[in-house]
C-alpha positions in Angstrom: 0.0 0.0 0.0 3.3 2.3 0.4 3.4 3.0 -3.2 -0.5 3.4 -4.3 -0.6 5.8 -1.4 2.6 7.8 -2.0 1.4 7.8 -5.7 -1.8 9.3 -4.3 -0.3 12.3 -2.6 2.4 12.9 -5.0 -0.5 13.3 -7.6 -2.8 15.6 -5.2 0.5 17.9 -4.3 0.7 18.2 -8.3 -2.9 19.2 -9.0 -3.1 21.8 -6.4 0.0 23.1 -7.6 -1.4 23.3 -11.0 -5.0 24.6 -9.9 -3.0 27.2 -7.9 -0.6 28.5 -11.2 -4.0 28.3 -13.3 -6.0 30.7 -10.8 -3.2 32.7 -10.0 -2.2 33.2 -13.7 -6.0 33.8 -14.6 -6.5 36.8 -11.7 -3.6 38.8 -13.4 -0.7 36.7 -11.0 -1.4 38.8 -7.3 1.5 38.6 -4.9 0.2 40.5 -1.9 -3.0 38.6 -1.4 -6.5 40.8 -0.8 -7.1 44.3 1.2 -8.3 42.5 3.8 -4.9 40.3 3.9 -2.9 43.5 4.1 -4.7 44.6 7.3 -3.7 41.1 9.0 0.4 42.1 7.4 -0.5 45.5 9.4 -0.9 43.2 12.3 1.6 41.0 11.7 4.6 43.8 11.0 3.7 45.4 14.0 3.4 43.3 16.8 6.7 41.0 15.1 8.3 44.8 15.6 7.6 44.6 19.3 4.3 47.1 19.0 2.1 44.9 20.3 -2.0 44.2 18.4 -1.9 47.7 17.1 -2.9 49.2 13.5 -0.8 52.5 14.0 2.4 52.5 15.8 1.6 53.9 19.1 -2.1 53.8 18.7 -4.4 52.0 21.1 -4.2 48.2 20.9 -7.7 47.0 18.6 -8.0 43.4 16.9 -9.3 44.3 13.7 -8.1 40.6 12.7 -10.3 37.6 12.7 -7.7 35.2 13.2 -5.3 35.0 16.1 -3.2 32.1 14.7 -3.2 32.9 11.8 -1.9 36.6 12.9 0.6 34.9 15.0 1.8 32.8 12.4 2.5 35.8 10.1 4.1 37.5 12.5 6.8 35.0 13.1 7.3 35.0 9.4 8.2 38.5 9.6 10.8 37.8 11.5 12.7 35.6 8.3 11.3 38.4 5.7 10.1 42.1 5.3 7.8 40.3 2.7 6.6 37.2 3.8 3.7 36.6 1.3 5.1 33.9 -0.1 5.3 31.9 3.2 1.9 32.9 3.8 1.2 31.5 0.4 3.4 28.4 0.8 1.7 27.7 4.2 -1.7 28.0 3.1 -0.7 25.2 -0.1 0.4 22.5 1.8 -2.0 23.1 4.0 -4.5 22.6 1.3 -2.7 19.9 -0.3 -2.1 17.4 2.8 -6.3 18.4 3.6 -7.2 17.3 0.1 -5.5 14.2 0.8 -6.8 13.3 3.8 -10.3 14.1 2.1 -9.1 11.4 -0.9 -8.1 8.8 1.6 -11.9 8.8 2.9 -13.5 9.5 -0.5 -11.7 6.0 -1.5 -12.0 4.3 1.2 -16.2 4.9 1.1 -16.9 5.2 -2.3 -14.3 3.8 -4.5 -13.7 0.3 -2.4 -10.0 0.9 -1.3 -9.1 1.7 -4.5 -6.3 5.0 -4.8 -7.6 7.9 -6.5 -11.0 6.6 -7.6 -13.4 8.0 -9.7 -15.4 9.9 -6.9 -12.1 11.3 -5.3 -11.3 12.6 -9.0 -14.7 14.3 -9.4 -14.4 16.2 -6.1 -11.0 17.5 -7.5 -12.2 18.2 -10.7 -15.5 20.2 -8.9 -13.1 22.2 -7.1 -11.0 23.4 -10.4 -14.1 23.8 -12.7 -16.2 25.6 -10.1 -14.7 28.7 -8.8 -13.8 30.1 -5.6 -12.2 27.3 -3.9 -8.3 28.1 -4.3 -8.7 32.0 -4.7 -9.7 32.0 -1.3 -7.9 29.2 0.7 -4.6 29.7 -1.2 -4.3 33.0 -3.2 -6.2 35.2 -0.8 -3.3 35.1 1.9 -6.1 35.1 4.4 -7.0 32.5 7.0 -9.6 30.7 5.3 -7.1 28.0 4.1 -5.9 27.4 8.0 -9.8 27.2 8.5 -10.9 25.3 5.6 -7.8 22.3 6.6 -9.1 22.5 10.2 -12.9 22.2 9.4 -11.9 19.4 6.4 -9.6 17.8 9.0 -11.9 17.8 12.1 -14.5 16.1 9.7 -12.7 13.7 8.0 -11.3 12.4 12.1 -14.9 11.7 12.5 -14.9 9.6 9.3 -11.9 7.2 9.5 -13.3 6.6 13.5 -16.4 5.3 11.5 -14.7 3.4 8.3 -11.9 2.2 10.7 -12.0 2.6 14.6 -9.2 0.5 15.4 -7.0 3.5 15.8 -9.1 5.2 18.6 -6.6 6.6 20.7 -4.6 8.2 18.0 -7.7 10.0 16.6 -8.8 10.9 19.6 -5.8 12.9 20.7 -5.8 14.1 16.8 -9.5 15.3 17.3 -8.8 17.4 20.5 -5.6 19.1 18.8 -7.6 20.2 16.3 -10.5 21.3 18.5 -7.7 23.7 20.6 -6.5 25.1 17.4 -10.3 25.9 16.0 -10.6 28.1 19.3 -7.9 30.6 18.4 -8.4 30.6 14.5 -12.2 32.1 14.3 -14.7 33.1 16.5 -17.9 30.8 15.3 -15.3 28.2 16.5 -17.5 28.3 19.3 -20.3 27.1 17.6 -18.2 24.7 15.7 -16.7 23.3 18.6 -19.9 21.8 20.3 -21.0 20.6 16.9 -17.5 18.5 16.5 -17.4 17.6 20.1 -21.4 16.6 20.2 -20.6 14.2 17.0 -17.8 12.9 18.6 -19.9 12.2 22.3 -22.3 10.3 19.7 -19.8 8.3 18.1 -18.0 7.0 21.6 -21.4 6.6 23.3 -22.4 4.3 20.4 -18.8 2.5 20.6 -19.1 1.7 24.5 -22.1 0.7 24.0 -24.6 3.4 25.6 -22.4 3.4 28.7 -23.2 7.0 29.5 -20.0 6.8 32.4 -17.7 5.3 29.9 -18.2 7.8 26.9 -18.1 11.0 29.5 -14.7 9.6 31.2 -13.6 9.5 27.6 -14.4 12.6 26.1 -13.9 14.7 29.4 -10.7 15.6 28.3 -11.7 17.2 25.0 -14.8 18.9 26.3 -11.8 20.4 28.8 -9.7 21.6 26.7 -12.1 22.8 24.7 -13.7 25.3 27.4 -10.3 26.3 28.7 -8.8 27.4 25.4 -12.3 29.2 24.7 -12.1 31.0 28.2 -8.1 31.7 27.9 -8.4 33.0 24.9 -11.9 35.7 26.2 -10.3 36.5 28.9 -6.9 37.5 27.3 -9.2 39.6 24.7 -10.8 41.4 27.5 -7.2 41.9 29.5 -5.6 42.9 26.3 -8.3 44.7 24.0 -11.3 45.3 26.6 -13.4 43.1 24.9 -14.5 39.7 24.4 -15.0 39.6 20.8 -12.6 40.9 18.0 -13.3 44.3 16.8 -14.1 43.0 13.4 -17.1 41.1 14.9 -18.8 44.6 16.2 -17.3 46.7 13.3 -19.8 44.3 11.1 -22.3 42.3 13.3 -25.4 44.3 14.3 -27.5 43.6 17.3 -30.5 43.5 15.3 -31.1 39.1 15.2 -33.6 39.6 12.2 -31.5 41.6 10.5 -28.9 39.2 10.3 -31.1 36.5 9.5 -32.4 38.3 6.7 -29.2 39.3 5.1 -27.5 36.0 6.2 -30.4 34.6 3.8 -29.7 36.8 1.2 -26.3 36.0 1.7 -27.1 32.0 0.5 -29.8 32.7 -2.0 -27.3 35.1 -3.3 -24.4 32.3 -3.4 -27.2 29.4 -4.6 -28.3 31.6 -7.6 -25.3 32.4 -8.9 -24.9 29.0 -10.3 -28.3 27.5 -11.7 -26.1 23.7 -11.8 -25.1 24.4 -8.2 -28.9 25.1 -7.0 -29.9 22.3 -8.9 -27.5 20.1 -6.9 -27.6 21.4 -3.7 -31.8 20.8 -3.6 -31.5 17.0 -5.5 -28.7 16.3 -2.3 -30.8 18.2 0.2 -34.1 15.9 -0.9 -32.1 12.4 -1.3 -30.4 12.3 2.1 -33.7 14.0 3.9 -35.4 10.7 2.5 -32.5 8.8 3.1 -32.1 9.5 6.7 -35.7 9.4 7.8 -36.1 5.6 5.9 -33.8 5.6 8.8 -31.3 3.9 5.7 -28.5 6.1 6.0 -25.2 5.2 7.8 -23.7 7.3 10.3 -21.1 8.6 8.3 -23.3 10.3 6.3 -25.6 11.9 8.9 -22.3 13.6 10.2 -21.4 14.6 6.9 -25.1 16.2 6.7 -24.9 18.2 9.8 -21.1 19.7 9.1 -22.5 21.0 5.6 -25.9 22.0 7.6 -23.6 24.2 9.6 -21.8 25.9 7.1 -25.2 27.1 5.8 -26.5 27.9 9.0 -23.4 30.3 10.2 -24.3 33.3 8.2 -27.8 33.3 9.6 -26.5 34.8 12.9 -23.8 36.8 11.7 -24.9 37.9 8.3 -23.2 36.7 6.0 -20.3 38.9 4.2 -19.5 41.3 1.5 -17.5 39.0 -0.3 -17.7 36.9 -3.8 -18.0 33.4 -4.7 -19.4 32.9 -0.8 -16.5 32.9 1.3 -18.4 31.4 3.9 -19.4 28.5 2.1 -15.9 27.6 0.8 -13.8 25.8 4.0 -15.8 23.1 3.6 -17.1 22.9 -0.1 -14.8 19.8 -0.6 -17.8 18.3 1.8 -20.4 19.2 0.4 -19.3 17.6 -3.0 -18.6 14.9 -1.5 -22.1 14.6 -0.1 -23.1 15.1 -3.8 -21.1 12.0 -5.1 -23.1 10.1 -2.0 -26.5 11.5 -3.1 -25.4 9.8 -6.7 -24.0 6.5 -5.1 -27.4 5.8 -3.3 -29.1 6.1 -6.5 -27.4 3.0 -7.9 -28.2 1.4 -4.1 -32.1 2.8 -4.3 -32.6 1.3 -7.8 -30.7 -2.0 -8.0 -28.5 -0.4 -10.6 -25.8 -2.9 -11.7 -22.8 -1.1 -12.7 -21.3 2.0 -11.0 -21.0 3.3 -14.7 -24.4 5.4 -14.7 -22.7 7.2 -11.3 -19.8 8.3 -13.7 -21.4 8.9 -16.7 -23.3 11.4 -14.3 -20.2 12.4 -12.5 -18.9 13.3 -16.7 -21.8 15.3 -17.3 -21.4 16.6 -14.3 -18.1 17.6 -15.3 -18.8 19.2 -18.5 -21.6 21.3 -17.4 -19.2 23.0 -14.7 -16.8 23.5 -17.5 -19.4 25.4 -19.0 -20.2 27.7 -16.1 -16.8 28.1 -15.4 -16.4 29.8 -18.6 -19.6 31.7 -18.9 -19.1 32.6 -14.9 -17.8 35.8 -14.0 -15.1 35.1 -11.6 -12.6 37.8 -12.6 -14.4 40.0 -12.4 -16.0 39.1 -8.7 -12.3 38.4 -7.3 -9.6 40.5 -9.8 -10.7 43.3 -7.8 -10.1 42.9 -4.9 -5.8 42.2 -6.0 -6.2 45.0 -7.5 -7.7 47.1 -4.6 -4.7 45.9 -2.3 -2.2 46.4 -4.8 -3.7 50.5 -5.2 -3.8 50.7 -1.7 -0.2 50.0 -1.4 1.4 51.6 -4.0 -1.1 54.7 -2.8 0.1 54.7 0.6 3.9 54.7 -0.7 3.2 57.4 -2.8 2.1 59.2 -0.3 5.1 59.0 1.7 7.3 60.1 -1.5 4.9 63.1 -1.9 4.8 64.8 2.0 8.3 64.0 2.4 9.1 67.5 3.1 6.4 68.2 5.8 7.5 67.6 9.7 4.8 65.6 10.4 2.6 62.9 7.6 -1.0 63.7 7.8 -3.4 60.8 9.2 -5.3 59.6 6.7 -9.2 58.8 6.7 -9.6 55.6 4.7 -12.7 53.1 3.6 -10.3 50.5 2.4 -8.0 50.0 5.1 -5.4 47.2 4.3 -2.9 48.1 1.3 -3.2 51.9 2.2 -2.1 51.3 5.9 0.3 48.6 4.8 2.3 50.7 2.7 2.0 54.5 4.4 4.2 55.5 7.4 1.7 58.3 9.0 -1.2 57.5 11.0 -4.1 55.8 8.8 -8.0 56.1 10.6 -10.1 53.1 9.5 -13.3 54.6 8.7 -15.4 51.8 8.2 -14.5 50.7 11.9 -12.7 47.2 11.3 -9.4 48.9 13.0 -11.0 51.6 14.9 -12.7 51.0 18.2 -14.4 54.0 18.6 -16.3 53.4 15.0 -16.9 50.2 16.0 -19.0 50.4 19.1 -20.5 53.3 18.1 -23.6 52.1 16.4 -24.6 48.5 17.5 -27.4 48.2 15.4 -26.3 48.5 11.9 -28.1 50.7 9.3 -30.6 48.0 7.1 -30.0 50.3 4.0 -26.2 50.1 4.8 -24.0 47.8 2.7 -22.7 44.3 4.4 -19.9 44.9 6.3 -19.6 48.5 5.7 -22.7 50.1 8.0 -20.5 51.3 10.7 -19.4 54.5 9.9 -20.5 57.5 13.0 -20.2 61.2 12.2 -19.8 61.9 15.3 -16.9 59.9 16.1 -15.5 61.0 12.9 -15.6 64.8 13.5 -14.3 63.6 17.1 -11.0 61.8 15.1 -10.8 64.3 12.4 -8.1 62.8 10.1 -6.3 65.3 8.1 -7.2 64.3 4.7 -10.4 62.3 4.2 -10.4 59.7 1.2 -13.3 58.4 -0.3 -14.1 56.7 -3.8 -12.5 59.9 -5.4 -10.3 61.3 -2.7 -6.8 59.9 -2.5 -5.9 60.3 -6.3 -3.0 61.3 -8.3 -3.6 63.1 -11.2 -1.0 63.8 -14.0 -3.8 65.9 -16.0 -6.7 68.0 -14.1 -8.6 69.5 -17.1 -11.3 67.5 -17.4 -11.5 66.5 -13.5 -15.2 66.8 -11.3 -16.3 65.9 -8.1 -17.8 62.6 -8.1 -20.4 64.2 -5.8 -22.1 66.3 -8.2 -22.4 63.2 -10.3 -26.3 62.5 -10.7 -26.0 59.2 -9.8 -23.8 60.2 -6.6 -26.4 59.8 -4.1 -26.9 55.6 -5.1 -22.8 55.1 -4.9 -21.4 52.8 -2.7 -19.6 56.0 -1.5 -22.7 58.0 -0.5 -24.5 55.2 1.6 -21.2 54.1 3.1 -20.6 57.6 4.3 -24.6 58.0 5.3 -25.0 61.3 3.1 -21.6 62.9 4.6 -20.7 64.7 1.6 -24.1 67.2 2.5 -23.2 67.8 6.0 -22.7 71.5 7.2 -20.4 70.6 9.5 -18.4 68.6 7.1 -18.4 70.9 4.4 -17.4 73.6 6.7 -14.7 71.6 7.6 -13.4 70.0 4.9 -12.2 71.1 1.2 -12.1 69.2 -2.1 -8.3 70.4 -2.9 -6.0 69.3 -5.7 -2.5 69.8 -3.9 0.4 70.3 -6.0 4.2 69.5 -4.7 7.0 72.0 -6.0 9.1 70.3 -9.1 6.6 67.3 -9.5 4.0 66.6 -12.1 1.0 65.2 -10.5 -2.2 66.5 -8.1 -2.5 64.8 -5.5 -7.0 64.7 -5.2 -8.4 64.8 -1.7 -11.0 66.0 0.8 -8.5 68.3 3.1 -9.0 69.4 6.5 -9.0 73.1 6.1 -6.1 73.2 9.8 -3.8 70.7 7.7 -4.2 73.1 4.9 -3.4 75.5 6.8 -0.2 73.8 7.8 1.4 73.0 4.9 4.7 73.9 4.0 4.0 76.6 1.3 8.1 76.3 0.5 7.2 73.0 -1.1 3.2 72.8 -1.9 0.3 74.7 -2.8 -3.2 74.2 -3.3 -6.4 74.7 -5.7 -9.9 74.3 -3.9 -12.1 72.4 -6.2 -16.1 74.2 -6.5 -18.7 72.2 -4.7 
């Protein structure tokens, strides 16, 4: 078995590899990851330089990162590179890779009879390449998701080989409760996982000592234990450290409002459902076959666990929301799952109907196949994901050209941002998260999010702005070099201004008295260089530039 198994992972390495090299190719070849991956480098640079959690050097401590781990694990790469987005990148792939063969190890040994790399296990790769989403976010994205996706994948697939072979109990079981710490300090709904993972587990030992409710409690105590001590060391450092129990990402985006979040946490999956009519279409024929499966009270074990891990991953963004993001974010740690519920769902047909031959199961796993060739194609993936490379990769080369430009004043102005990764990454003055993700006081000042307010962006507080007053405020428009001004406008006097992303972000900003009083539309100009530099300028930071080196043009409202 040495060789069939070694052939199987050297095989697996080499299609993620390739997967990875097509996707990466296709978004335009990103190196730096997503805005949002740039805030955790923010993160990770600083506290690796002995600031501590902070987003400004000197500022107040704020977790405006989801991840812990994953924010410590960056941070020790900092300390072998000034650029380690290639380690984050190389992490993330093996991570994938050893995941995805774990996941073929199971896949063969349920559905293709002990055979190496059978038919279902190469459907469920060939799914993940022909269906976007899966590798942009777990490998290319530089963000956590592929530490959560192997953790989730992992977790699940523990519960598996305990019910395909549960010779090896104590080594799983000391697996299982590794994996359970790690959860804990990787995302917050690890909470939620936790108890799911730990509640299948109680089921599976209670069944294997035979109902003994004393012997499957002496068992799993330690796991339950571990479990609830990580979970409260890891609150009660947040509240020590930050001052609260949550991350600041978590009240920057989650409203109080419960039927608010349920609402857009539904719009959220319809919204991911619809964008593929192949993947609705699957998703209900699974949903309807293992409902009927499990109350004919027909289905094994193994596939009831399987059922409640995917039911979870829909049921998550009903309580926070869901996200802003394309191709469902949320959805993807554990799509390899729910595929391979799909390739069940097809398996019991041949079982339901007496079908001879497992060749009507391929046939459909072929058509399959080619009909996901066609979405991929006809779906618009670049377009969904490119931007957001591109948005880290402005907001860098921004914040460094902003650094060139006020070289000559004594101190950089603080910047007012609503994308707050690449721009902080790469500028050395003070950079004020508008949106809230890195800024407590924005955070926790609204906890019932605006409805009309965009996902993840409903947090912004004029009164906690005009309290932080950053120097220059940069909106859709503002923060802009210009080589030629002649045929510049305000985007504001656009008539189709007040349905921007811009205008409801900001909740009708742009109109205030107050703001307009205090702030200026002003093309500045730097002494022996060509371009404007576009912003909304405090009119006391105007008043203390160095008029040796720049001058200014207000722009008309």
């Amino acid at each position: 078995m040495k060789k069939p198994n070694l052939f199987r992972s050297v095989f697996i390495l080499c299609y993620v590899f390739i997967v990875t090299i097509i996707y990466w190719i296709g978004y335009g070849k990103p190196i730096i990851g997503i805005d949002d991956a740039n805030i955790y480098m923010v993160y990770m640079k600083n506290f690796a330089n002995g600031y501590g959690f902070v987003y400004n050097y000197g500022s107040e401590r704020v977790e405006g990162f989801t991840s812990l781990l994953w924010t410590l694990i960056g941070s020790f790469f900092y300390k072998f590179s000034a650029h380690p987005e290639l380690l984050l990148c190389l992490l993330s792939f093996i991570l994938i890779t050893y995941t995805l063969i774990q996941l073929a190890i199971v896949i063969d040994g349920y559905l293709g009879k002990g055979k190496v790399l059978s038919v279902p296990t190469l459907i469920v790769m060939a799914l993940l390449l022909f269906i976007p989403g899966y590798f942009e976010w777990t490998v290319l994205s530089l963000m956590e998701t592929g530490f959560w996706s192997s953790l989730l994948i992992l977790l699940t697939m523990n519960i598996c080989k305990w019910e395909l072979n549960n010779k090896r109990i104590m080594g799983l079981n000391i697996e299982f409760a590794l994996l359970i710490a790690l959860i804990v300090f990787t995302r917050p709904e690890s909470l939620l996982w936790g108890i799911i993972f730990i509640s299948i587990r109680t089921h599976q030992m209670f069944l294997q000592y035979e109902g003994s409710v004393a012997k499957t409690a002496q068992k799993i105590a330690p796991t339950v234990l571990l479990f609830i001590l990580s979970a409260l060391i890891l609150v009660k450092w947040r509240v020590h450290y930050f001052g609260f129990p949550y991350p600041n990402t978590y009240y920057a985006k989650v409203s109080d409002d419960k039927i608010s979040n349920i609402l857009n946490g539904f719009k959220y999956t319809l919204n991911y459902i619809l964008k593929d009519n192949l993947f609705l279409v699957l998703i209900v024929y699974v949903i309807a076959l293992l409902t009927g499966y499990i109350l004919n009270r027909k289905a094994e074990r193994f596939v009831i666990y399987l059922s409640i891990v995917a039911a979870t991953t829909f049921f998550i963004p009903f309580i926070t929301g869901g996200d802003h993001f394309a191709l469902g974010r949320f959805f993807q740690p554990t799509l390899p799952i729910l595929y391979f519920l799909i390739l069940i769902a097809f398996t019991k047909i041949h079982h339901e109907f007496s079908i001879s031959k497992l060749n009507y199961i391929y046939a459909a796993g072929i058509l399959l196949l080619a009909a996901t060739c066609c979405s991929f194609f006809l779906y618009k993936q670049k377009d969904l994901i490119t931007q957001e490379f591109r948005i880290a990769e402005h907001g860098r080369q921004f914040g460094e050209n902003l650094n060139v430009f006020f070289d000559k004043q004594v101190k950089m102005p603080s910047q007012g941002v609503i994308v707050a990764g690449g721009t902080a990454y790469g500028y050395k003055g003070i950079t004020i998260d508008l949106l809230g993700l890195n800024n407590v006081a924005m955070a926790h000042a609204d906890k019932i999010k605006s409805a009309k307010a965009i996902k993840d962006h409903a947090s912004f507080n004029r009164d906690v702005f005009f309290k932080q007053q950053p120097d220059l405020f940069e909106g859709r428009e503002g923060g802009t070099f210009l080589n030629d001004t002649t045929h510049f406008h305000l985007f504001e006097q656009d008539s189709t201004f007040e349905e921007s992303f811009e205008s409801i972000t900001f909740k009708g900003l742009y109109k205030d008295s107050v703001f307009k009083k205090m702030y200026v539309p002003v093309l500045i100009s730097k002494k022996g260089d060509a371009v404007f530099l576009f912003t909304y300028a405090n009119r006391e930071f105007l008043n203390s530039l160095n008029r040796s080196f720049y001058s200014y043009k207000e722009i008309e409202r």
